[in-house]
SETORGU-613208 format. One record per atom (N, C-alpha, C, CB): z, x, y; residue in one letter; residue number from 1. Coordinates in nm, 3 decimals, always signed. Glycine has a CB too. Layout:
<rs>
        z        x        y  residuo  num
        Z        X        Y        A  NUM
...
</rs>
This chain:
<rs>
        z        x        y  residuo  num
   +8.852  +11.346  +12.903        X    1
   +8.878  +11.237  +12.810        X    1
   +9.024  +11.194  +12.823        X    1
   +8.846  +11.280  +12.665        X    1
   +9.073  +11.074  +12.824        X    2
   +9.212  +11.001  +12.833        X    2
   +9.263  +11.023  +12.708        X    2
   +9.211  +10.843  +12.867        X    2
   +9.377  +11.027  +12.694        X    3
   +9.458  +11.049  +12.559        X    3
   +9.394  +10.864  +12.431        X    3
   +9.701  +11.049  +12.631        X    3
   +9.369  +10.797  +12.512        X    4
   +9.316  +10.662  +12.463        X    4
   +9.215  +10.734  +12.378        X    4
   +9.253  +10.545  +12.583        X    4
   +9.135  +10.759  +12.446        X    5
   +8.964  +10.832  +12.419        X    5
   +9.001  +10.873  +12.238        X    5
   +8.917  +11.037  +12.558        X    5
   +9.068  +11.022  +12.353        X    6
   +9.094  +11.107  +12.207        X    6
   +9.164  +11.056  +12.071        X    6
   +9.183  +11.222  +12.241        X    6
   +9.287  +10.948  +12.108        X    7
   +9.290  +10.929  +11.979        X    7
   +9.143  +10.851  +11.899        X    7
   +9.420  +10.848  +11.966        X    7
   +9.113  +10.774  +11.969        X    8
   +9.014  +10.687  +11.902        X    8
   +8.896  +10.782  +11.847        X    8
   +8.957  +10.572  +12.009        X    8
   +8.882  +10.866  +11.891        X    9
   +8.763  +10.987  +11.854        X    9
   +8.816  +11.030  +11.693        X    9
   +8.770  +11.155  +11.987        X    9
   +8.948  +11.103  +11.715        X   10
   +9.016  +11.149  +11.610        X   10
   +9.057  +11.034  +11.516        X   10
   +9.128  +11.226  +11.658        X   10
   +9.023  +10.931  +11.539        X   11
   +9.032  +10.830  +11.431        X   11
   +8.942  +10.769  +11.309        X   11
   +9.053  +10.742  +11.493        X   11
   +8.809  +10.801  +11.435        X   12
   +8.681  +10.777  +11.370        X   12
   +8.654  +10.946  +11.340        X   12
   +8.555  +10.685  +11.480        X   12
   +8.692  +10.999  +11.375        X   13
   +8.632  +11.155  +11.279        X   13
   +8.726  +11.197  +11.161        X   13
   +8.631  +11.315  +11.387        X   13
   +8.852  +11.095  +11.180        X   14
   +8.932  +11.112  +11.025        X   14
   +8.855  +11.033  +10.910        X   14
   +9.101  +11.042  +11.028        X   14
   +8.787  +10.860  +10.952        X   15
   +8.726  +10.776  +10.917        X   15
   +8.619  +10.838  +10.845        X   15
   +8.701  +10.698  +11.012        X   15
   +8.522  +10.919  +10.922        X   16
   +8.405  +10.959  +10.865        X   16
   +8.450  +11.061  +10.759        X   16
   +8.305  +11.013  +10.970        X   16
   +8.539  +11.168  +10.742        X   17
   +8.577  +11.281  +10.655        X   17
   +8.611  +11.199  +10.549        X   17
   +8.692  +11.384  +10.703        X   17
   +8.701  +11.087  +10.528        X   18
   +8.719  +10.944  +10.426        X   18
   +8.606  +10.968  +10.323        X   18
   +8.690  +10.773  +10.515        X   18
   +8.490  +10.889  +10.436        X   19
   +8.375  +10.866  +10.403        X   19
   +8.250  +10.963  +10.321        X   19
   +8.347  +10.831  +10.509        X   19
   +8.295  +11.084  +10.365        X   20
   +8.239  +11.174  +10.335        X   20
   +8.273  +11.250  +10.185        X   20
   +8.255  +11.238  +10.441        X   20
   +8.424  +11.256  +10.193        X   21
   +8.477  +11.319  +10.050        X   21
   +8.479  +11.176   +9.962        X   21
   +8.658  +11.405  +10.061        X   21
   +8.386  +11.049   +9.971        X   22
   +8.373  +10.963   +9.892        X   22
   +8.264  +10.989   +9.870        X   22
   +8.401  +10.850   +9.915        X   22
   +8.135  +11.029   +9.948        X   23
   +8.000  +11.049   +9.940        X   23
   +8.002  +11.182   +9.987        X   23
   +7.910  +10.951  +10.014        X   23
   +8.020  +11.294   +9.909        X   24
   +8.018  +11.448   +9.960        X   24
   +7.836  +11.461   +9.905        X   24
   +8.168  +11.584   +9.856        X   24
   +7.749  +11.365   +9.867        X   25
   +7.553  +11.468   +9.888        X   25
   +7.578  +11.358  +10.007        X   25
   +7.344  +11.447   +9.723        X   25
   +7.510  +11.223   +9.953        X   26
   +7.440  +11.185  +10.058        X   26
   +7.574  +11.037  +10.106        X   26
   +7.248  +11.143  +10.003        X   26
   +7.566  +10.988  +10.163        X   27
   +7.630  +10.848  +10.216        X   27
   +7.510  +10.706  +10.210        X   27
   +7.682  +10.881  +10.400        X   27
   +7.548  +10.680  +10.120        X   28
   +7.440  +10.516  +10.097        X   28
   +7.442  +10.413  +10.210        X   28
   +7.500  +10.407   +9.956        X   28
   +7.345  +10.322  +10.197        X   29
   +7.353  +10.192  +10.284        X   29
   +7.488  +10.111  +10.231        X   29
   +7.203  +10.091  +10.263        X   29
   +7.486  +10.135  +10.106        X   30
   +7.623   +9.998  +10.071        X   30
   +7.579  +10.103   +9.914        X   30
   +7.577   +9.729  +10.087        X   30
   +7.732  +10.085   +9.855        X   31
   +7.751  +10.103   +9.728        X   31
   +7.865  +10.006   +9.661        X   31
   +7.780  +10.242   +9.715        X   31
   +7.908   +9.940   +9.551        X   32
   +7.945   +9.871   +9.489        X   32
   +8.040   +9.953   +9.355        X   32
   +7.831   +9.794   +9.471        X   32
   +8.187   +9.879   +9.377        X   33
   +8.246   +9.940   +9.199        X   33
   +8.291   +9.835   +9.205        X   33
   +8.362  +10.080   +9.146        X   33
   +8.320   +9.857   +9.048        X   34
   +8.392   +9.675   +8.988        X   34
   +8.492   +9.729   +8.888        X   34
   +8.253   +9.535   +8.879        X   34
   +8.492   +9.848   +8.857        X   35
   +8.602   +9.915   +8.780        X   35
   +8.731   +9.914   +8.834        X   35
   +8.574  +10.046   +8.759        X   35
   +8.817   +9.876   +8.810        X   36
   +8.983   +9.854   +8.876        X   36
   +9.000   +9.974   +8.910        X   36
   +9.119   +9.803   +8.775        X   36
   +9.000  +10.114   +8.819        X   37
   +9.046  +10.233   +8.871        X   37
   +8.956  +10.322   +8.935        X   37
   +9.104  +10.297   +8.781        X   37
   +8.833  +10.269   +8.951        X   38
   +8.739  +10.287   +9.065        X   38
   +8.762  +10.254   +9.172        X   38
   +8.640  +10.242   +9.056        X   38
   +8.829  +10.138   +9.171        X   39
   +8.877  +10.048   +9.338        X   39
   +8.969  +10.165   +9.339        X   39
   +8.969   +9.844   +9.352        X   39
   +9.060  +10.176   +9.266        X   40
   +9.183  +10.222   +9.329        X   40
   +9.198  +10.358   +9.352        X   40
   +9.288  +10.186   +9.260        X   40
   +9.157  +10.460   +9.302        X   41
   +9.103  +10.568   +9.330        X   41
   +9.026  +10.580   +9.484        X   41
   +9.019  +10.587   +9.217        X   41
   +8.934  +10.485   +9.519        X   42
   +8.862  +10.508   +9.658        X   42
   +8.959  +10.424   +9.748        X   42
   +8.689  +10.449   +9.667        X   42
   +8.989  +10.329   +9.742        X   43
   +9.134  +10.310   +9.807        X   43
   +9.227  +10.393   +9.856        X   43
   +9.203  +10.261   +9.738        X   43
   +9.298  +10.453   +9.729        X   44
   +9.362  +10.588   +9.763        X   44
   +9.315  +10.671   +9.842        X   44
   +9.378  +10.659   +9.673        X   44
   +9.189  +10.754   +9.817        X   45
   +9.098  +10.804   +9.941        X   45
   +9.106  +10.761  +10.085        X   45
   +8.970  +10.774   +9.914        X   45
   +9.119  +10.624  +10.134        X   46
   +9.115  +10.582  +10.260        X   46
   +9.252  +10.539  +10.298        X   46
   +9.016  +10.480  +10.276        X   46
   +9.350  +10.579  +10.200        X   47
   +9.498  +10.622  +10.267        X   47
   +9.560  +10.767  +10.315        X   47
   +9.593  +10.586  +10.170        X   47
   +9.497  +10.764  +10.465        X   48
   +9.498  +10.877  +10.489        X   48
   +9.542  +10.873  +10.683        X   48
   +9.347  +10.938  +10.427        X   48
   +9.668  +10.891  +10.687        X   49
   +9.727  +10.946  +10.783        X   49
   +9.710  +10.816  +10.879        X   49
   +9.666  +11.090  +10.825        X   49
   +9.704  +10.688  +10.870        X   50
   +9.686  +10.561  +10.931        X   50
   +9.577  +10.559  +10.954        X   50
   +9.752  +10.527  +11.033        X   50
   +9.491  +10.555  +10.908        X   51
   +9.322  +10.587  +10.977        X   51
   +9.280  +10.447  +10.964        X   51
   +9.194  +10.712  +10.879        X   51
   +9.347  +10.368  +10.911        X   52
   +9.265  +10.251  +10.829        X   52
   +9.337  +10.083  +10.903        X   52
   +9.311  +10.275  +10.614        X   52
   +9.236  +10.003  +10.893        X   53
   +9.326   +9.844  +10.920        X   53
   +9.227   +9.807  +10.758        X   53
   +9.274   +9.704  +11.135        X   53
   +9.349   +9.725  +10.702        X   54
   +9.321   +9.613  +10.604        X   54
   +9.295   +9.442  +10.667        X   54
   +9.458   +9.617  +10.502        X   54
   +9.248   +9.438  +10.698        X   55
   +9.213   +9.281  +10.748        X   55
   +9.256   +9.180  +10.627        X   55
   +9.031   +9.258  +10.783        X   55
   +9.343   +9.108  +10.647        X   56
   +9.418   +9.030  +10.480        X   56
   +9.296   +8.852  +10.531        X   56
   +9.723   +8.987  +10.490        X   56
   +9.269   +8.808  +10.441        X   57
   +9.218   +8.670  +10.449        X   57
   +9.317   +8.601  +10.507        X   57
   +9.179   +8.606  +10.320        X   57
   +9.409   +8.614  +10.580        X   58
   +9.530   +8.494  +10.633        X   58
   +9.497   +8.529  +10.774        X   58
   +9.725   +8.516  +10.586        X   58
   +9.460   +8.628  +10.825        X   59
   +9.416   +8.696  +10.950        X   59
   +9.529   +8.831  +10.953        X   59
   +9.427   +8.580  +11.099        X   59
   +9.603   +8.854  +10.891        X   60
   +9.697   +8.947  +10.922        X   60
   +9.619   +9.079  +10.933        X   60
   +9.809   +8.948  +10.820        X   60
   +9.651   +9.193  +11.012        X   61
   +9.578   +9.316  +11.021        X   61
   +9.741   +9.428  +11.031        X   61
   +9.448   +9.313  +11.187        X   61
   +9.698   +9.510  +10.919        X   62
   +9.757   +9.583  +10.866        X   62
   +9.687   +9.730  +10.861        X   62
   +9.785   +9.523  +10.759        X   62
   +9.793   +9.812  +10.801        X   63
   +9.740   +9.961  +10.783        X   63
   +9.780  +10.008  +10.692        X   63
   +9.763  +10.051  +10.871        X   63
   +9.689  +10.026  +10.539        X   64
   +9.700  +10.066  +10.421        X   64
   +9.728  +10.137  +10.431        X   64
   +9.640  +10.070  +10.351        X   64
   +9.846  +10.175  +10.361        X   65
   +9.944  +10.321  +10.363        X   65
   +9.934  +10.334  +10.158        X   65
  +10.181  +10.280  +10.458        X   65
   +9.910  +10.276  +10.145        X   66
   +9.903  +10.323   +9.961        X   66
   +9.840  +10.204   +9.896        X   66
  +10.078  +10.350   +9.869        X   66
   +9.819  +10.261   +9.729        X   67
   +9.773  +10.177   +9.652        X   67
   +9.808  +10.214   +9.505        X   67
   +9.639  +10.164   +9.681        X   67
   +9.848  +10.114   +9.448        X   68
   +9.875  +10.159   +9.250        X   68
   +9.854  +10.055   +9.204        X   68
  +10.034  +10.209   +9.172        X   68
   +9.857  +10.078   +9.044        X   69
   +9.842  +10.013   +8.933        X   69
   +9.926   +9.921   +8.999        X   69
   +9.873  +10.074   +8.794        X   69
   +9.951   +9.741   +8.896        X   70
  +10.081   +9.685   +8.910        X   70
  +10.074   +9.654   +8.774        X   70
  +10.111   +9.567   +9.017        X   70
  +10.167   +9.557   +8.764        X   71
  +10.289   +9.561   +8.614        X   71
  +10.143   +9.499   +8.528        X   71
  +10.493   +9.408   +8.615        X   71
  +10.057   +9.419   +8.613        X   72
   +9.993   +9.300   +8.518        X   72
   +9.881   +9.414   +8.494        X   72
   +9.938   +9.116   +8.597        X   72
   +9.785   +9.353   +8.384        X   73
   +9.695   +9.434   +8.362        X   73
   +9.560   +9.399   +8.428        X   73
   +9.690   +9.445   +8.231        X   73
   +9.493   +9.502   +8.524        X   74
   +9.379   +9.466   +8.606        X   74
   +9.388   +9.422   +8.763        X   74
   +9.321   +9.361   +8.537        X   74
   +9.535   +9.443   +8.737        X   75
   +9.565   +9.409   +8.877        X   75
   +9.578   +9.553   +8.964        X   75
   +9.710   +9.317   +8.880        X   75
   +9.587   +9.551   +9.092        X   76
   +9.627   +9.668   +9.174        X   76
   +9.721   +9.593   +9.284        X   76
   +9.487   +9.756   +9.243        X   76
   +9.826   +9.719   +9.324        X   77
   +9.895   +9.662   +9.458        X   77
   +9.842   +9.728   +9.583        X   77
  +10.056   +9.687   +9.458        X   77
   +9.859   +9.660   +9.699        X   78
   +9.783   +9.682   +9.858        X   78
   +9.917   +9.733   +9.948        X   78
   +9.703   +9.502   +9.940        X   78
   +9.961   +9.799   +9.976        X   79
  +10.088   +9.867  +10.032        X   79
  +10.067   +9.880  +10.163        X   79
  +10.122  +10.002   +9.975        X   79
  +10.114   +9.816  +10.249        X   80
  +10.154   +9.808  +10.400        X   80
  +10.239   +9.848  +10.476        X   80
  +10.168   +9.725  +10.433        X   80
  +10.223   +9.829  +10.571        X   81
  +10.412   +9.892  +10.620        X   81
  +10.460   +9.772  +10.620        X   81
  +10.459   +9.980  +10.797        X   81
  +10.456   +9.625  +10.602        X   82
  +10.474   +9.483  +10.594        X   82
  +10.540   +9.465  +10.493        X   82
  +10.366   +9.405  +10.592        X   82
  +10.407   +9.490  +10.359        X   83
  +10.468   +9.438  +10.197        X   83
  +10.406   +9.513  +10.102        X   83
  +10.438   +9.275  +10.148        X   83
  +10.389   +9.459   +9.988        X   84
  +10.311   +9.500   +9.888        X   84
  +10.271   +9.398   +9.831        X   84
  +10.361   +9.582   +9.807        X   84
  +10.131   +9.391   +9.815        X   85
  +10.057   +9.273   +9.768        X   85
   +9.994   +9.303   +9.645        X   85
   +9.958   +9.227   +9.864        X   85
  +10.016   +9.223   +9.557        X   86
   +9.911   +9.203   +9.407        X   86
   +9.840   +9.147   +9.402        X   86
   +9.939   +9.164   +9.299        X   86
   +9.687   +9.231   +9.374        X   87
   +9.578   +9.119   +9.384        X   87
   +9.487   +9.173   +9.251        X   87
   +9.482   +9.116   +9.555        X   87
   +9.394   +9.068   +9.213        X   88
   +9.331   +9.120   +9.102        X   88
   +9.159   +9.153   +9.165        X   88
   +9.347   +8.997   +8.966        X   88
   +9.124   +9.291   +9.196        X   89
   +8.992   +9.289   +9.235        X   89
   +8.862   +9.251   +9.152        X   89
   +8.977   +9.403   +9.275        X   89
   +8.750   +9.178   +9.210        X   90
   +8.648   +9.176   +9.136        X   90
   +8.562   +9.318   +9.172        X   90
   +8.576   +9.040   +9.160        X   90
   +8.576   +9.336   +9.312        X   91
   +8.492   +9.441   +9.305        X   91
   +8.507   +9.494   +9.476        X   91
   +8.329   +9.389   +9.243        X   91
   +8.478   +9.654   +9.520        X   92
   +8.460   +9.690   +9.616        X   92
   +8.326   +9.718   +9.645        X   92
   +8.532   +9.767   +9.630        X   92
   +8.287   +9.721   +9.753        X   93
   +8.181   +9.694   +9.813        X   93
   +8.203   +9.827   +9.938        X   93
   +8.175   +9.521   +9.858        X   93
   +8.097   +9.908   +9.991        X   94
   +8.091   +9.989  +10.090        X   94
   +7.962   +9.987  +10.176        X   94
   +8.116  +10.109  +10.038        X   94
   +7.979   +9.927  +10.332        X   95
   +7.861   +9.877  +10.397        X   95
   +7.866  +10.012  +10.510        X   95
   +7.875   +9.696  +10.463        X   95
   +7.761  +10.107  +10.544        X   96
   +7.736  +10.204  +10.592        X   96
   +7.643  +10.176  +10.721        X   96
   +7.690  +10.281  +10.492        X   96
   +7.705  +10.200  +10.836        X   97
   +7.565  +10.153  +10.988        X   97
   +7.580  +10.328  +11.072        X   97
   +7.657   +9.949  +11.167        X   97
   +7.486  +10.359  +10.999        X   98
   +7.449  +10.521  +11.066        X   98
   +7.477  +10.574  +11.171        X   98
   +7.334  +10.552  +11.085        X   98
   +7.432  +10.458  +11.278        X   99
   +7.432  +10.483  +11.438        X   99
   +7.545  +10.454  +11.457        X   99
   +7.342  +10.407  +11.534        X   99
   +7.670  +10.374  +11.382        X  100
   +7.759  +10.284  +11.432        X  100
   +7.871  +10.362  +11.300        X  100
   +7.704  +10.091  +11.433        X  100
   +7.892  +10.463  +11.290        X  101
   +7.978  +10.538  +11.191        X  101
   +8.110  +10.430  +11.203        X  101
   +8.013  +10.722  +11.241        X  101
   +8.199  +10.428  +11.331        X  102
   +8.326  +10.336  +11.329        X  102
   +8.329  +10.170  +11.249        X  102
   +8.355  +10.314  +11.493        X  102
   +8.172  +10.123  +11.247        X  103
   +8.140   +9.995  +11.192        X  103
   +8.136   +9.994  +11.051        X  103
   +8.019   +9.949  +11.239        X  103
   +8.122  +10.108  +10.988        X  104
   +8.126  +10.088  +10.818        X  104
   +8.246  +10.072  +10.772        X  104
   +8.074  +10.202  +10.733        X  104
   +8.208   +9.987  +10.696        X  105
   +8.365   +9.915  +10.619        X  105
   +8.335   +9.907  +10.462        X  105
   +8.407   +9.722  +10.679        X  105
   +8.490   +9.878  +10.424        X  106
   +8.484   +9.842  +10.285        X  106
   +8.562   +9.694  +10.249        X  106
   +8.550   +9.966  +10.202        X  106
   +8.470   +9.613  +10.170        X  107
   +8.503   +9.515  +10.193        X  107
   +8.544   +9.501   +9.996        X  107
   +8.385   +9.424  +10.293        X  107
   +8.688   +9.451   +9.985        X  108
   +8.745   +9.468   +9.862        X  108
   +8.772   +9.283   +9.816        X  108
   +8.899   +9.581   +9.881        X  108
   +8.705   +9.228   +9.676        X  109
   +8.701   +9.109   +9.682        X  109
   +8.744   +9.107   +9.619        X  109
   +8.631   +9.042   +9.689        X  109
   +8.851   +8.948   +9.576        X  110
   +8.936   +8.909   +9.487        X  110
   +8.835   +8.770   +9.416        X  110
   +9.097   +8.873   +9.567        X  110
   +8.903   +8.741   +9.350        X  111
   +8.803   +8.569   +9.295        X  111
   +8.786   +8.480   +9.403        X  111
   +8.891   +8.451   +9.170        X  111
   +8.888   +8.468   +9.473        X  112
   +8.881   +8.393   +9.624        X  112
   +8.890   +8.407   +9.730        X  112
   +8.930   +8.330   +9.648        X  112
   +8.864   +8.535   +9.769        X  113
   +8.871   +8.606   +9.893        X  113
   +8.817   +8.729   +9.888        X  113
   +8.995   +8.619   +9.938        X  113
   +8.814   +8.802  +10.004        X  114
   +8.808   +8.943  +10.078        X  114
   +8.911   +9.011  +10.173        X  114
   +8.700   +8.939  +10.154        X  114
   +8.920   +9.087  +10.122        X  115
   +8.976   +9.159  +10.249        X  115
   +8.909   +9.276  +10.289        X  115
   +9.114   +9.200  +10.232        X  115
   +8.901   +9.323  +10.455        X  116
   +8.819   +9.387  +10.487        X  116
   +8.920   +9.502  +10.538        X  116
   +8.720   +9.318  +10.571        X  116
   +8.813   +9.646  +10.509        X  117
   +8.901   +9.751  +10.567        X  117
   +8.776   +9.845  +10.636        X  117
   +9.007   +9.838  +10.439        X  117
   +8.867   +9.856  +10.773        X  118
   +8.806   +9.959  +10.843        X  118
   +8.861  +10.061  +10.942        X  118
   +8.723   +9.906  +10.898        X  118
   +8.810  +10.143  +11.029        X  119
   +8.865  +10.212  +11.056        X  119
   +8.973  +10.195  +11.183        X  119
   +8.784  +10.283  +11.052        X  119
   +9.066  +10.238  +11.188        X  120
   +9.177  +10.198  +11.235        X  120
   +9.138  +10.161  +11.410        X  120
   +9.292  +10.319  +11.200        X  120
   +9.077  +10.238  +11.456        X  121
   +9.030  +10.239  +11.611        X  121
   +8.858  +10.183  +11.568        X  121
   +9.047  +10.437  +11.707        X  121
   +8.834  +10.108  +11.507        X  122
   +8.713  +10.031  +11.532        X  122
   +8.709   +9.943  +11.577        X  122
   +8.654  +10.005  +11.463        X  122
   +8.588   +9.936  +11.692        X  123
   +8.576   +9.801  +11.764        X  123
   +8.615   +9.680  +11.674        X  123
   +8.426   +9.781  +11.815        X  123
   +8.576   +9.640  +11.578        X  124
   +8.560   +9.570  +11.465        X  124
   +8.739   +9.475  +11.489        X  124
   +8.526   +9.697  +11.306        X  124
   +8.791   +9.509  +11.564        X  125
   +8.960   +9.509  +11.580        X  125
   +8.914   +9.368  +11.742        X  125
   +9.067   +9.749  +11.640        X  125
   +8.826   +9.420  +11.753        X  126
   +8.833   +9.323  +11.922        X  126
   +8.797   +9.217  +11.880        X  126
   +8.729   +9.360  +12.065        X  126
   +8.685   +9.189  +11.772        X  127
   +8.586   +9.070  +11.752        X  127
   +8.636   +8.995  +11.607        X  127
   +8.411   +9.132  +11.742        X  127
   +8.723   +9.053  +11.577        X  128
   +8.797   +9.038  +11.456        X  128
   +8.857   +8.881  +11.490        X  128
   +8.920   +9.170  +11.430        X  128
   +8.753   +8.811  +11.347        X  129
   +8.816   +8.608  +11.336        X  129
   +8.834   +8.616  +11.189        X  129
   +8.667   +8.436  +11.384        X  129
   +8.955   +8.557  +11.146        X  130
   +8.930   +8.540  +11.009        X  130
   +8.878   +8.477  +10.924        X  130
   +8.986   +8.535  +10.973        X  130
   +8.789   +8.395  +11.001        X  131
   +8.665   +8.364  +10.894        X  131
   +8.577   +8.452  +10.871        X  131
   +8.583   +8.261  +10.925        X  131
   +8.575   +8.598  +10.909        X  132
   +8.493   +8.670  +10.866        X  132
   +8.565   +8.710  +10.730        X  132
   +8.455   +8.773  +10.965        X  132
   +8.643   +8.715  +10.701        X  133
   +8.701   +8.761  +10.532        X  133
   +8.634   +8.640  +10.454        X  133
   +8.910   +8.760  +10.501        X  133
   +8.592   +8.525  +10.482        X  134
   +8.502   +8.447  +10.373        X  134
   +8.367   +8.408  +10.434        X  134
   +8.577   +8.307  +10.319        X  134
   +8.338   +8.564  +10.501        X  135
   +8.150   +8.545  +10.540        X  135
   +8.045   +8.632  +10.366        X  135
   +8.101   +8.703  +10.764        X  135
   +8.034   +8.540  +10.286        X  136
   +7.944   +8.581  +10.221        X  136
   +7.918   +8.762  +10.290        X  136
   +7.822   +8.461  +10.234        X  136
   +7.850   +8.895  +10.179        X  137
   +7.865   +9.024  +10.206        X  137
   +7.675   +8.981  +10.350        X  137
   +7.861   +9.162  +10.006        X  137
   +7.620   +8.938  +10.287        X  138
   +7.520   +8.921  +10.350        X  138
   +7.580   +8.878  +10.529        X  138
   +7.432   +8.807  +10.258        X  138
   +7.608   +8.724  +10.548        X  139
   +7.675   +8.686  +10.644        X  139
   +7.728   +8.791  +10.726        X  139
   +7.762   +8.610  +10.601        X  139
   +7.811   +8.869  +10.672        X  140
   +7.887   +8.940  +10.776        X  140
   +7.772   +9.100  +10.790        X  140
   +8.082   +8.970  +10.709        X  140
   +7.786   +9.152  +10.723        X  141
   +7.662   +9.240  +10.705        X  141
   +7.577   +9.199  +10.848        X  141
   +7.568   +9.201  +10.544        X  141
   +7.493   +9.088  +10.878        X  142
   +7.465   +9.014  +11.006        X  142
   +7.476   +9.021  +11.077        X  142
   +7.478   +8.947  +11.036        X  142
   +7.633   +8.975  +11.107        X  143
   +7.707   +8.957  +11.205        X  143
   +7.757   +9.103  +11.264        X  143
   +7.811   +8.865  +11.161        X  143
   +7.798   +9.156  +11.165        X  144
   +7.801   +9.336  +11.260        X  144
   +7.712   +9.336  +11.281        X  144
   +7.828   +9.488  +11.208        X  144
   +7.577   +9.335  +11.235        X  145
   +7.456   +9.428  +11.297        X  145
   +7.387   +9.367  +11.476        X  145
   +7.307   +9.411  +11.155        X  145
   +7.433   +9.225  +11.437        X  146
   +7.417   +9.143  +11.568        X  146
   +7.538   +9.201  +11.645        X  146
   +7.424   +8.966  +11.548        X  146
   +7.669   +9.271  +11.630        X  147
   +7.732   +9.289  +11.717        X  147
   +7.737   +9.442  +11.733        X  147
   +7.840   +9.220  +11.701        X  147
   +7.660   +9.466  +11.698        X  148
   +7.665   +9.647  +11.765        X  148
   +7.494   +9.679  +11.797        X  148
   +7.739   +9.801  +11.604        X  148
   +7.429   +9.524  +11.758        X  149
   +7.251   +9.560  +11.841        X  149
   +7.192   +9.637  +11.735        X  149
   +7.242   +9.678  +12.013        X  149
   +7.209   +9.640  +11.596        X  150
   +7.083   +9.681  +11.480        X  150
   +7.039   +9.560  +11.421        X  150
   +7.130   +9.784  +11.348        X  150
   +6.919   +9.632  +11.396        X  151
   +6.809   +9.530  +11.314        X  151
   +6.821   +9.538  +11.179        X  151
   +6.657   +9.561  +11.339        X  151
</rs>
């Protein structure tokens, strides 16, 4: 294996352990929170040792390094090595493709946007347009499954 290989292996097997101490019985098709300190709590979870890209709705691709409360109420901040962003979530969303462990993402929505997070060495990085941050959950849901060949 090339040192390329291995990191990307060890990226997606940090990815899945994420995934796992979020879903320690079983791991769902998609699960849903709308609780602010629900977002931010599983957020926190997937700040873990750079494992992660935040896909921002402007196209920017980043690597969530933290997350907290902010001053306003209901809001949370998105911590980058860039900036720190305040956004007010409606809700997180978690889309699970079995065969395709590197393809599950979490997709975190604001009133007028998404931003998508996945795992830091996922293909998901090559095919990456930013009109996928305003593909309806269905739409994109789709569109991965058309791009990794599930039905």
């Amino acid at each position: 294996m090339s040192n390329k290989e291995i990191k990307i292996s060890k990226n997606i097997q940090q990815w899945e352990e994420r995934i796992i101490e979020i879903f320690p019985r079983a791991i769902p098709d998609k699960c849903i929170w709308k609780n602010e300190i629900d977002i931010l709590n599983i957020l926190f979870t997937l700040c873990y040792k750079n494992s992660n890209n935040i896909f921002y709705p402007n196209g920017q691709v980043s690597n969530l390094y933290g997350v907290d409360f902010a001053k306003e109420d209901k809001y949370i901040e998105l911590i980058t090595e860039d900036s720190v962003n305040t956004i007010k979530p409606n809700r997180l969303s978690f889309h699970f493709y079995d065969n395709a462990f590197s393809w599950s993402y979490f997709r975190l929505e604001t009133e007028d946007s998404a931003f998508l997070i996945f795992a830091r060495e996922s293909a998901f990085k090559r095919v990456y347009n930013k009109d996928f941050n305003y593909f309806s959950e269905e739409e994109l849901s789709k569109k991965i499954k058309d791009l990794i060949g599930i039905e």
